[in-house]
Backbone as JSON Lines, residues from 0, in Angstrom:
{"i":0,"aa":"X","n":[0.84,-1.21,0.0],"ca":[0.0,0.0,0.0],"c":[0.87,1.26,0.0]}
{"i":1,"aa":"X","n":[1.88,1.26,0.7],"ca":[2.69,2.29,0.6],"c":[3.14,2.69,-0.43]}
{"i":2,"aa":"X","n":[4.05,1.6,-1.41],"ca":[4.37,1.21,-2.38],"c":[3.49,1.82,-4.1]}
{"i":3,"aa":"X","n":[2.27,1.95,-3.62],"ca":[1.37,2.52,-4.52],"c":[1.13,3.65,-4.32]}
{"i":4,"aa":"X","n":[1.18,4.29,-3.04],"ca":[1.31,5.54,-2.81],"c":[2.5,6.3,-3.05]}
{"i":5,"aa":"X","n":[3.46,6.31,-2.83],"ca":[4.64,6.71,-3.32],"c":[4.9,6.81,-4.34]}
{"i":6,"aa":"X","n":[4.15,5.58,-5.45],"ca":[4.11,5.74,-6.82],"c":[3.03,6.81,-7.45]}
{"i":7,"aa":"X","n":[2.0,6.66,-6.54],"ca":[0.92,7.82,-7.48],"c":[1.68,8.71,-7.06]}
{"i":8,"aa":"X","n":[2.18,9.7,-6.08],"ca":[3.1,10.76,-5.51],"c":[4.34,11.11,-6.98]}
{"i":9,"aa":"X","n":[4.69,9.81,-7.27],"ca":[5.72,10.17,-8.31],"c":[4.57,10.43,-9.47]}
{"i":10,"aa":"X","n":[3.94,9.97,-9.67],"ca":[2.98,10.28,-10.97],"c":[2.4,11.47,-10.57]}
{"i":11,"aa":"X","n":[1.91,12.16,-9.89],"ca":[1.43,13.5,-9.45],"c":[2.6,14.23,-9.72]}
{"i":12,"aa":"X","n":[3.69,14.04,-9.52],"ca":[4.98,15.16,-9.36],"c":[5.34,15.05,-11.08]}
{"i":13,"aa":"X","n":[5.47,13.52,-11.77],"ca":[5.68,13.86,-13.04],"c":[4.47,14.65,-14.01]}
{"i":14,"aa":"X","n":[3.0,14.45,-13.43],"ca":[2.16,15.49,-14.03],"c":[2.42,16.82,-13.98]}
{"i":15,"aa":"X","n":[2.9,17.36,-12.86],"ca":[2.95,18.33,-12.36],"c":[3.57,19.17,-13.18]}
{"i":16,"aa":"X","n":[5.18,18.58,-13.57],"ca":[6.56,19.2,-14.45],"c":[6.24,18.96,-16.09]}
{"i":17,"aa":"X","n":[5.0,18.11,-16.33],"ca":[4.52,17.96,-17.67],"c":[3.01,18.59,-18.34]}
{"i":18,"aa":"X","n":[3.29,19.52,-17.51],"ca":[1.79,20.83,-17.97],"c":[0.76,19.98,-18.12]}
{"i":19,"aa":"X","n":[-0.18,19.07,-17.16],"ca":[-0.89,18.73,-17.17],"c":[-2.11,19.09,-16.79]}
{"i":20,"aa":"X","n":[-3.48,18.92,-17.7],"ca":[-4.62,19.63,-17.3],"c":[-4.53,19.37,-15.76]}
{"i":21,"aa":"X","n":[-4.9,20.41,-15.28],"ca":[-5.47,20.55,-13.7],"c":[-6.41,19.43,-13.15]}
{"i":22,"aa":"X","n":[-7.42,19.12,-14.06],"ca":[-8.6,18.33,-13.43],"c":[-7.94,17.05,-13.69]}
{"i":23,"aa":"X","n":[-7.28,17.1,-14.67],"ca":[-6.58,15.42,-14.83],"c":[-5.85,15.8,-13.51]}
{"i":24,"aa":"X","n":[-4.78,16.51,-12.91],"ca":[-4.14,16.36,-12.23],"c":[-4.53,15.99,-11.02]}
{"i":25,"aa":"X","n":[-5.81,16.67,-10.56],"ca":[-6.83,16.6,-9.69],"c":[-6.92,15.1,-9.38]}
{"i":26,"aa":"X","n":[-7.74,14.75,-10.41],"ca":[-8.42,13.22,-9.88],"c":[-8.0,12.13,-10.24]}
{"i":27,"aa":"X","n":[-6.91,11.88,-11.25],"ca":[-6.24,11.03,-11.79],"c":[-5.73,9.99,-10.8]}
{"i":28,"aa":"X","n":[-4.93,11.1,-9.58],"ca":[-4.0,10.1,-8.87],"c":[-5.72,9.64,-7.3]}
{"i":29,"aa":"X","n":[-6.36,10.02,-7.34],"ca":[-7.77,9.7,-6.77],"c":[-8.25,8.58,-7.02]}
{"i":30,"aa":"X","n":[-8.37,8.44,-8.66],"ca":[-8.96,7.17,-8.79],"c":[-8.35,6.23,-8.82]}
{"i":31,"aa":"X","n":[-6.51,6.38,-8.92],"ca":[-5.32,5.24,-8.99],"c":[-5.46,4.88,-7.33]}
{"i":32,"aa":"X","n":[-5.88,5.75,-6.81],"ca":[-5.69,5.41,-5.19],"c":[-6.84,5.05,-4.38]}
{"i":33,"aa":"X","n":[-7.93,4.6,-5.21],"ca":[-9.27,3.82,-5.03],"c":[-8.38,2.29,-5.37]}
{"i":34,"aa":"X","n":[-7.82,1.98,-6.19],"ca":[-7.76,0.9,-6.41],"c":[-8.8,-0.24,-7.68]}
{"i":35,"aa":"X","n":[-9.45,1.0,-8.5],"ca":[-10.54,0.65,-8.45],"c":[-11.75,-0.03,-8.17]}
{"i":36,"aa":"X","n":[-12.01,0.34,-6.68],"ca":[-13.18,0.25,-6.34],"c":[-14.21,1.23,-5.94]}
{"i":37,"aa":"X","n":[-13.78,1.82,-6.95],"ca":[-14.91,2.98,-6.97],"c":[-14.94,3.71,-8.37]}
{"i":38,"aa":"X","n":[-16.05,4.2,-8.95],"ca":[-16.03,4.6,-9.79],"c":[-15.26,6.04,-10.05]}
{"i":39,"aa":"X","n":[-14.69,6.25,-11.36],"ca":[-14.45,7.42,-11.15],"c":[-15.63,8.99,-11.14]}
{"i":40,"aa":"X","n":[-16.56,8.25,-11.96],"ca":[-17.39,9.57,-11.77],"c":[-17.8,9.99,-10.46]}
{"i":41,"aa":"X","n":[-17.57,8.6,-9.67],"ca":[-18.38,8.41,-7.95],"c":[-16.98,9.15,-6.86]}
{"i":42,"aa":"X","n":[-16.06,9.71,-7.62],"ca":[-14.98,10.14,-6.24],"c":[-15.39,11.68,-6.14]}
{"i":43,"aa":"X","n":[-14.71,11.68,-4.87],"ca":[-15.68,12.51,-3.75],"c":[-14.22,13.53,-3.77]}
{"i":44,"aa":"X","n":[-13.97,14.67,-4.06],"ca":[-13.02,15.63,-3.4],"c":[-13.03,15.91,-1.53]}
{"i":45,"aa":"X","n":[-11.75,15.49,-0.64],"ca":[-11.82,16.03,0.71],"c":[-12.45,17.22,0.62]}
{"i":46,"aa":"X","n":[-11.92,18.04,0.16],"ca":[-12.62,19.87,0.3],"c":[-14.24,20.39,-0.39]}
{"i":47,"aa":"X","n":[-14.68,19.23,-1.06],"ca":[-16.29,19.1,-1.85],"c":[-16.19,19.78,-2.94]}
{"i":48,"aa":"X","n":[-14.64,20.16,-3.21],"ca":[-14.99,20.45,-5.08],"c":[-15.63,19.65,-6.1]}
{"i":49,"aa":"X","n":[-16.01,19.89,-6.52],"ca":[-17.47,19.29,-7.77],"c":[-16.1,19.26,-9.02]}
{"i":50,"aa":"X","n":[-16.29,17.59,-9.52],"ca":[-15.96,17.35,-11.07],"c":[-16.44,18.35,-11.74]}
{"i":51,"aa":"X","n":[-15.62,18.73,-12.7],"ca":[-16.32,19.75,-14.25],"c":[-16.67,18.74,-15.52]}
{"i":52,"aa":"X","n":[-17.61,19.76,-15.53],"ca":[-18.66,18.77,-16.71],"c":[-17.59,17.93,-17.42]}
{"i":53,"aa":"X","n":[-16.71,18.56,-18.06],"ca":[-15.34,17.8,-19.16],"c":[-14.83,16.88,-18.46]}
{"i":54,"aa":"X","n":[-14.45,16.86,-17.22],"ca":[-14.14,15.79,-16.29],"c":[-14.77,14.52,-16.47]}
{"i":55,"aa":"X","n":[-16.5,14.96,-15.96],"ca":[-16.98,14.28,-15.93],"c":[-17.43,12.84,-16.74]}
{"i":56,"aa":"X","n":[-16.9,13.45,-18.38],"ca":[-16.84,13.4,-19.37],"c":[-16.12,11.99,-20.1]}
{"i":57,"aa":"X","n":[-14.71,12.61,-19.37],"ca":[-13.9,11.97,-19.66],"c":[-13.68,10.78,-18.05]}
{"i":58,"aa":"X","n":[-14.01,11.11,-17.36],"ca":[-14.63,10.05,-16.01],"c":[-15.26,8.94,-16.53]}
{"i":59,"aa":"X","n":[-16.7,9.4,-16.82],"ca":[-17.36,7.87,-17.52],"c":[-16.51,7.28,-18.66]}
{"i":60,"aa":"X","n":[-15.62,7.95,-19.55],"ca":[-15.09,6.96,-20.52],"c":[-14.28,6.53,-19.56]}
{"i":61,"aa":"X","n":[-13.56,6.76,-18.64],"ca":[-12.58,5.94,-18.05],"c":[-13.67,4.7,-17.45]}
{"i":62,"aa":"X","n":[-14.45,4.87,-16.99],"ca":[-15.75,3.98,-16.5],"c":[-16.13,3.2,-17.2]}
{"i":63,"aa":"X","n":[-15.94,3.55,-18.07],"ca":[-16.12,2.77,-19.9],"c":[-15.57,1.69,-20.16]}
{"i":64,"aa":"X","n":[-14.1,2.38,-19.75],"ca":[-12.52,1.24,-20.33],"c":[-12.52,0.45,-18.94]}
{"i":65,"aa":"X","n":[-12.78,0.15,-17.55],"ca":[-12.28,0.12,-17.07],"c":[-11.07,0.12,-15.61]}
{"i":66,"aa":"X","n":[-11.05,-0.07,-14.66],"ca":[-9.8,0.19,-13.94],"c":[-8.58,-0.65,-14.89]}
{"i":67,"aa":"X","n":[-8.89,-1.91,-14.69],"ca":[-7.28,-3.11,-15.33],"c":[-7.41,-2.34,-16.71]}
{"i":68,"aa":"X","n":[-8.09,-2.14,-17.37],"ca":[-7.56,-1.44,-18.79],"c":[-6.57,0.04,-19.04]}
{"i":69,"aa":"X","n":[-7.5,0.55,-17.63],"ca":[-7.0,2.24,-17.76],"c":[-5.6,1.8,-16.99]}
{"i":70,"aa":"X","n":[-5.05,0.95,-16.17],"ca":[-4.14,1.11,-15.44],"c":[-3.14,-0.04,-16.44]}
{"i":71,"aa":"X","n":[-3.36,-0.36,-18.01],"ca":[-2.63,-0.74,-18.71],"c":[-2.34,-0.26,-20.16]}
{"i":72,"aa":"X","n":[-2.17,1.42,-19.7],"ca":[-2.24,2.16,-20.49],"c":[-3.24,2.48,-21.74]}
{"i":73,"aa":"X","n":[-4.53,2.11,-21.6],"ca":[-5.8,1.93,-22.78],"c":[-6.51,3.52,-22.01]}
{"i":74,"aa":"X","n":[-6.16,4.16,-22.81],"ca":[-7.11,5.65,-22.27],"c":[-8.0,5.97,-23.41]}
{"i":75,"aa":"X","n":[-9.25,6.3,-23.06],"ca":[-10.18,6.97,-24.07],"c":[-9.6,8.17,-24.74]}
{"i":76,"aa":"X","n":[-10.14,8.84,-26.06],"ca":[-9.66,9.51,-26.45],"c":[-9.84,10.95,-26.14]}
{"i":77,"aa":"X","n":[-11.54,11.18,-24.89],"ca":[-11.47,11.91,-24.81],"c":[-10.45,12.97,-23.83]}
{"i":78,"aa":"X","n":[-9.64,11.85,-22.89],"ca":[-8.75,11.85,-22.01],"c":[-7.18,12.35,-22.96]}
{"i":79,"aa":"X","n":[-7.1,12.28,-23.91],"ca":[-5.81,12.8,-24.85],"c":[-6.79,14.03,-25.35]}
{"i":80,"aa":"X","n":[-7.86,14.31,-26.23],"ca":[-8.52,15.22,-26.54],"c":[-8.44,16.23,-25.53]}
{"i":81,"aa":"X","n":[-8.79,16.31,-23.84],"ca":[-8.58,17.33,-22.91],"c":[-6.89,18.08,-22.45]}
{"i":82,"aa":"X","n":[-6.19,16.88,-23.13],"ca":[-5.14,16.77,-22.38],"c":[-4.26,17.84,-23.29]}
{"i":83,"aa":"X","n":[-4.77,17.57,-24.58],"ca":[-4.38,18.69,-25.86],"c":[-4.08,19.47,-25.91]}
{"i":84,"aa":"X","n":[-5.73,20.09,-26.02],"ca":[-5.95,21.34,-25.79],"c":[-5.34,22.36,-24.92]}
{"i":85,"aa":"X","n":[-5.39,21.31,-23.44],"ca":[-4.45,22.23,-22.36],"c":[-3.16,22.76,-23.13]}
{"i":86,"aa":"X","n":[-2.41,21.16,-23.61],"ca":[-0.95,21.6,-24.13],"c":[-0.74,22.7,-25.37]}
{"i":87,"aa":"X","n":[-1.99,22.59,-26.19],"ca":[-2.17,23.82,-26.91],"c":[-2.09,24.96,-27.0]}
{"i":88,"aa":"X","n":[-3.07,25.19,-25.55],"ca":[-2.68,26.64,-25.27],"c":[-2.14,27.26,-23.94]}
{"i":89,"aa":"X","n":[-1.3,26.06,-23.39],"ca":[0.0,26.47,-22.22],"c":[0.9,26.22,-22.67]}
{"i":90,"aa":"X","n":[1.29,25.04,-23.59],"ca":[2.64,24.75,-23.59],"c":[3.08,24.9,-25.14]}
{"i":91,"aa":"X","n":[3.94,25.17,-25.88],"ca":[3.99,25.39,-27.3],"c":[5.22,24.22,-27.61]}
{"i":92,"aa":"X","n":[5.98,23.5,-26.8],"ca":[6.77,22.78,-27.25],"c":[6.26,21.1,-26.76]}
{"i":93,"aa":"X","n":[5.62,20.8,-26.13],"ca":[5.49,19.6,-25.53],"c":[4.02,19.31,-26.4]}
{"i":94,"aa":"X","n":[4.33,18.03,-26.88],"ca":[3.23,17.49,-28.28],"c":[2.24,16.15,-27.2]}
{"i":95,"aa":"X","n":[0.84,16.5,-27.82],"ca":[0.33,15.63,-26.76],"c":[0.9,14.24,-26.89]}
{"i":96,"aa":"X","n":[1.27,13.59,-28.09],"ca":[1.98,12.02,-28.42],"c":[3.18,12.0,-27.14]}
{"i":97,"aa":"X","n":[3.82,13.05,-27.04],"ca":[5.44,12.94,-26.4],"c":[4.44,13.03,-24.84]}
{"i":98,"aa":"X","n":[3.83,13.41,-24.21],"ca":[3.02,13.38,-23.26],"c":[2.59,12.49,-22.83]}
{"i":99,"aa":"X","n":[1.12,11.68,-23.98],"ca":[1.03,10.66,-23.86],"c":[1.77,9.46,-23.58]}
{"i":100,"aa":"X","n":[2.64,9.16,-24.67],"ca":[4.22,8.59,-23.95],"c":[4.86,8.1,-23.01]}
{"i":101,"aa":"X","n":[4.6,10.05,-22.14],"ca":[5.36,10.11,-20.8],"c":[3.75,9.29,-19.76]}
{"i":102,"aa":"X","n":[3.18,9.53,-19.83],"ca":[1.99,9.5,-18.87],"c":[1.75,8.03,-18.99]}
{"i":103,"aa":"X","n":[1.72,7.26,-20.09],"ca":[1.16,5.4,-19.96],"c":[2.81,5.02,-19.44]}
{"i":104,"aa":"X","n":[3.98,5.66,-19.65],"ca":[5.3,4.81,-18.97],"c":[5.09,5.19,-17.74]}
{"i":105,"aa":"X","n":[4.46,6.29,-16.86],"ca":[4.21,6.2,-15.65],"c":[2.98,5.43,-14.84]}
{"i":106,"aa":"X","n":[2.07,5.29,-15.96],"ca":[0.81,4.43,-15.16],"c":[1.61,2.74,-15.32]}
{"i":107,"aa":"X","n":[2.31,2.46,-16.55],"ca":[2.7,1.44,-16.44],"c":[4.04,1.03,-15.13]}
{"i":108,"aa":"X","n":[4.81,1.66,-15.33],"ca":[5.13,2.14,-13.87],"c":[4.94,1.9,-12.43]}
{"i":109,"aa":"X","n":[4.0,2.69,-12.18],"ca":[3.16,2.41,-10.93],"c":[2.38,0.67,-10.94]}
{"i":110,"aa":"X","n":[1.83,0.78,-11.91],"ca":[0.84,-0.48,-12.16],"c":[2.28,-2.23,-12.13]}
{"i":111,"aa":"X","n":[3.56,-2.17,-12.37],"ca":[4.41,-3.12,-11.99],"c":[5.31,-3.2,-10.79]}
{"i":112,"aa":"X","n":[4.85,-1.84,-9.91],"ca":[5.43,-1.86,-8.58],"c":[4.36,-2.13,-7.49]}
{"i":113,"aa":"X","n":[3.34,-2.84,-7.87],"ca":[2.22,-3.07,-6.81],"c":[2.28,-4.45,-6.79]}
């Protein structure tokens, strides 16, 4: 258990340095730390911030694919589609592919140290 925590911690810190949407950043490492047993549209923020509609969005497709799928790098597209856009218009050198990339070698990652 620790072991998975420390790893979402490293996956939060590599989101962090890789201009990642906020709400991905938000709940991503939430639902890795359910274990999935819980849905993602169903997680609850400590402080009662409310999912955004786009979240939400891209929540049920993860709900769609999944926990063992999403945590073997199979992400919906609308989850690269949000992730884009961010990099679109924050980041001008980092391509969502080189992102993507970085982000399934860290879920894969985490997902062989448990």
């Amino acid at each position: 258990r620790d072991l998975l925590k420390e790893s979402i911690r490293d996956l939060d810190d590599w989101m962090s340095w890789h201009c990642t949407h906020p709400d991905l950043r938000l709940w991503i490492p939430r639902y890795l730390g359910g274990q999935g047993r819980r849905l993602f549209v169903d997680l609850v923020h400590p402080e009662g911030r409310k999912m955004s509609q786009n979240m939400r969005i891209v929540g049920n497709k993860i709900d769609r694919i999944g926990w063992r799928h999403f945590t073997e790098g199979k992400l919906p597209t609308a989850f690269r589609d949000m992730q884009r856009q961010h990099l679109l218009s924050h980041h001008k050198y980092l391509t969502i592919d080189v992102w993507m990339k970085g982000f399934i070698d860290q879920i894969l990652t985490l997902t062989h140290t448990q």
